[in-house]
C-alpha positions as CSV (number, residue, x, y, z in Angstrom):
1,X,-10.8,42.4,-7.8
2,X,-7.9,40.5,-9.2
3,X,-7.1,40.3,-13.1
4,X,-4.7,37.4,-14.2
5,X,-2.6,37.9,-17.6
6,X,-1.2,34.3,-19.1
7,X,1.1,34.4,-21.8
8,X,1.1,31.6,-24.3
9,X,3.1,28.6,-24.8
10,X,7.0,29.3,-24.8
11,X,6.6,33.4,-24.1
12,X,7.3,35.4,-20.9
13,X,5.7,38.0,-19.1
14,X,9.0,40.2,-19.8
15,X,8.1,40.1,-23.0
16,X,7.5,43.6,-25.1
17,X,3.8,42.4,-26.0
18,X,2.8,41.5,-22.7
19,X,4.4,44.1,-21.0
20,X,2.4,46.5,-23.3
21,X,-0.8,44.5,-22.6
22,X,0.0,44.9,-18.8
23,X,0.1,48.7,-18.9
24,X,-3.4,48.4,-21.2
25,X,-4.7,46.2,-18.3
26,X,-3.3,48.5,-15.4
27,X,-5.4,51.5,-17.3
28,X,-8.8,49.9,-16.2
29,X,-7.9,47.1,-13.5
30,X,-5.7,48.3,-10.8
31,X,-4.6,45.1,-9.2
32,X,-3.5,42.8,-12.0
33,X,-0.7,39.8,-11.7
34,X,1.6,38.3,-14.6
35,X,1.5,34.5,-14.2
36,X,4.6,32.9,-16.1
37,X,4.1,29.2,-16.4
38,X,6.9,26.7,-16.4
39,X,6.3,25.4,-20.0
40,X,9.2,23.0,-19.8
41,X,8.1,19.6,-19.9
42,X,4.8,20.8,-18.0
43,X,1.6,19.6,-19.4
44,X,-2.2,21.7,-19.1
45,X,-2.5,20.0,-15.8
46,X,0.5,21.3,-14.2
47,X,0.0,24.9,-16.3
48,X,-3.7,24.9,-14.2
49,X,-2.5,23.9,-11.1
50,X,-0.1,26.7,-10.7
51,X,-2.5,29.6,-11.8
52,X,-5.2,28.1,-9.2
53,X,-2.1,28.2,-6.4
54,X,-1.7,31.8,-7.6
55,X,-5.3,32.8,-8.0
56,X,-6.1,31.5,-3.9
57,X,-3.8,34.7,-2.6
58,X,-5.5,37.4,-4.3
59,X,-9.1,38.7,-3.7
60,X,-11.5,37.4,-5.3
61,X,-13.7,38.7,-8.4
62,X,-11.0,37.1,-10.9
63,X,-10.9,38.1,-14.2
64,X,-8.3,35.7,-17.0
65,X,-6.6,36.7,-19.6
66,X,-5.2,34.0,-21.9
67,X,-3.4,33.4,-24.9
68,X,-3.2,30.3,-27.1
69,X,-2.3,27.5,-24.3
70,X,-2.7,30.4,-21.9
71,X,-6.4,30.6,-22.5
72,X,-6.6,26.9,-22.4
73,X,-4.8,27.6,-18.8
74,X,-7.4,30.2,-17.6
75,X,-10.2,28.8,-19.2
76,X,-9.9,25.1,-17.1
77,X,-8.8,27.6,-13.9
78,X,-11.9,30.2,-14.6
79,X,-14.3,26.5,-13.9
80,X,-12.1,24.9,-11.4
81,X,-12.0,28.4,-9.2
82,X,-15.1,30.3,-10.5
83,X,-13.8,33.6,-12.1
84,X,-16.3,36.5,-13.0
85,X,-14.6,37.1,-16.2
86,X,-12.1,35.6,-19.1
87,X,-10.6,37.1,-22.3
88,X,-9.5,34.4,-24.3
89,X,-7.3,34.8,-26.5
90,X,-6.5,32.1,-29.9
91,X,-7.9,29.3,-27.1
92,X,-5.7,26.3,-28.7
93,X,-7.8,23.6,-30.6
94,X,-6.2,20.8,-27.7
95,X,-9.1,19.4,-25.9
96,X,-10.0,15.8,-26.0
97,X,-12.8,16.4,-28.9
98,X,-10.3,18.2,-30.6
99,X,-7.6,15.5,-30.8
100,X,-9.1,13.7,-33.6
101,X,-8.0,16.5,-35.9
102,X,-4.6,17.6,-34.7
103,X,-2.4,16.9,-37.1
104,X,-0.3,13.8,-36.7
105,X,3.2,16.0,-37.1
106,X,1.8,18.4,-34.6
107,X,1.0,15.6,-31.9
108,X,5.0,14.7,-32.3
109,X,6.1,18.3,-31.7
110,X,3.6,18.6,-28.6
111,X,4.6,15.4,-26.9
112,X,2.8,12.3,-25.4
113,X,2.7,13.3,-22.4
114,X,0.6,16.9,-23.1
115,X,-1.4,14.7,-25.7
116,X,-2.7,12.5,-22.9
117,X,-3.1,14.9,-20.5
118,X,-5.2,17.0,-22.9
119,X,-7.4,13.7,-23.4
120,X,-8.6,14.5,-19.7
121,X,-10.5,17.9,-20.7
122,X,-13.8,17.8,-22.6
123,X,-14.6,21.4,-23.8
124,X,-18.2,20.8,-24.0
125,X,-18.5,19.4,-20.6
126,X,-16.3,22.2,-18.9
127,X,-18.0,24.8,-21.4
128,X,-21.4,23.3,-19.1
129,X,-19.9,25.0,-15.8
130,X,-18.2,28.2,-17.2
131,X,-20.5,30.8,-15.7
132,X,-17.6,33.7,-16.6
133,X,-18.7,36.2,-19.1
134,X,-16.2,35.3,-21.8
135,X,-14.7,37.6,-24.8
136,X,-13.0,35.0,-27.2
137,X,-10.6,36.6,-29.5
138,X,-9.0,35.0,-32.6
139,X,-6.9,35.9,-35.7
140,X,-8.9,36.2,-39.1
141,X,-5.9,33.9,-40.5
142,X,-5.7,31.4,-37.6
143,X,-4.8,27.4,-38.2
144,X,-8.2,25.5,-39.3
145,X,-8.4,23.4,-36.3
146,X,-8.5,26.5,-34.8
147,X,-11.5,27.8,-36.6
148,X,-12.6,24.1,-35.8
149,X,-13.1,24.9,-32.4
150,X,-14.2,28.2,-32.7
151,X,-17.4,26.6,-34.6
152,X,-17.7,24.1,-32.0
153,X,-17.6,26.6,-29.0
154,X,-19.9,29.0,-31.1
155,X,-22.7,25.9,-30.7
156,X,-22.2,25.3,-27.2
157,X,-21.5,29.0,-26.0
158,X,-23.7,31.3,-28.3
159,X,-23.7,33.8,-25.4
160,X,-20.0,34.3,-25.3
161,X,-18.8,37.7,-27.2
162,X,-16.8,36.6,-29.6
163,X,-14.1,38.5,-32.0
164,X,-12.3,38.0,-35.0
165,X,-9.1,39.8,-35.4
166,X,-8.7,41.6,-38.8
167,X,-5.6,40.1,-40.7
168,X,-3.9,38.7,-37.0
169,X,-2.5,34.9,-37.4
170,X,-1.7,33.4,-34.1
171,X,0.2,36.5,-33.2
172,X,-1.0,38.3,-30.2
173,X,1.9,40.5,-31.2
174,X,0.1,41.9,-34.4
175,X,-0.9,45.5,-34.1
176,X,-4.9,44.3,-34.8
177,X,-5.1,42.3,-32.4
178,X,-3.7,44.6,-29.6
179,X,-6.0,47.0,-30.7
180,X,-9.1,44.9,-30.8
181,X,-7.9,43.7,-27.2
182,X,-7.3,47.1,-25.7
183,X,-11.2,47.5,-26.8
184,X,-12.2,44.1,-25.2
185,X,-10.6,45.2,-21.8
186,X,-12.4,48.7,-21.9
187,X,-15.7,46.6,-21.6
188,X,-15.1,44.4,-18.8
């Protein structure tokens, strides 16, 4: 058994957060690896391909941990090599149904390239093959689009557990969400 930790867009594994989310990992799952994506330039595509890479030299079951783009990461890894369990964390409103409600200043700051590459994942048809049993976490005072797809998901996924973090924006940081995390990893 493997368990995979991916930060979210911009932060590093070094980090003080994920480094005290490792040692709340390493209290119940023994053999845990810190993927750091190359966010530079690096679109969902790329962000995938390099956890699968990572994920083929450990044993298999696999169980994700993502944050924000990082649970957009292990959620399209968790389908593309079956995992037996995903934490996801603030999963970012990007995939192609999403796009017709990202904000038009938002697209600009994300890029064309990561725009069009997001185009190529429909969360309702991957949603179809997740077999993972799936925690999905997110701050009481997240973005609307993000709420967006949390009421989408909710439709198609009604047997995933999911969470709402007590006062926690888009801050895996905040104290709340920690807490509420350290629970979540208690009962995989």
């Amino acid at each position: 058994m493997t368990f995979f930790i991916i930060p979210g867009f911009g932060q590093k594994t070094s980090d003080p957060v994920w480094q005290q989310i490792k040692k709340m990992v390493m209290k119940h799952h023994k053999n845990l690896v810190m993927v750091q994506p190359g966010w530079k330039r690096r679109t969902l595509t790329d962000w995938v391909e390099d956890l699968n890479a990572v994920r083929k030299q450990y044993p298999e079951p696999h169980y994700l941990l993502g944050f924000s783009y990082g649970a957009m990461t292990a959620f399209v890894s968790g389908i593309q090599l079956p995992a037996k369990a995903q934490v996801l964390c603030s999963l970012s409103p990007y995939f192609e149904e999403d796009l017709l409600h990202t904000r038009a200043w938002w697209s600009k700051i994300v890029g064309k390239k990561r725009m069009q590459d997001f185009t190529k994942y429909n969360f309702k048809k991957l949603a179809a093959r997740s077999k993972a049993k799936t925690w999905l976490l997110i701050g009481e005072k997240e973005s609307p689009e993000i709420f967006q797809r949390l009421k989408a998901t909710k439709k198609i996924m009604p047997h995933w557990h999911v969470e709402v973090v007590s006062g926690a924006k888009h801050d895996i940081s905040d104290q709340n969400y920690v807490v509420l995390l350290e629970k979540v990893l208690r009962n995989i």
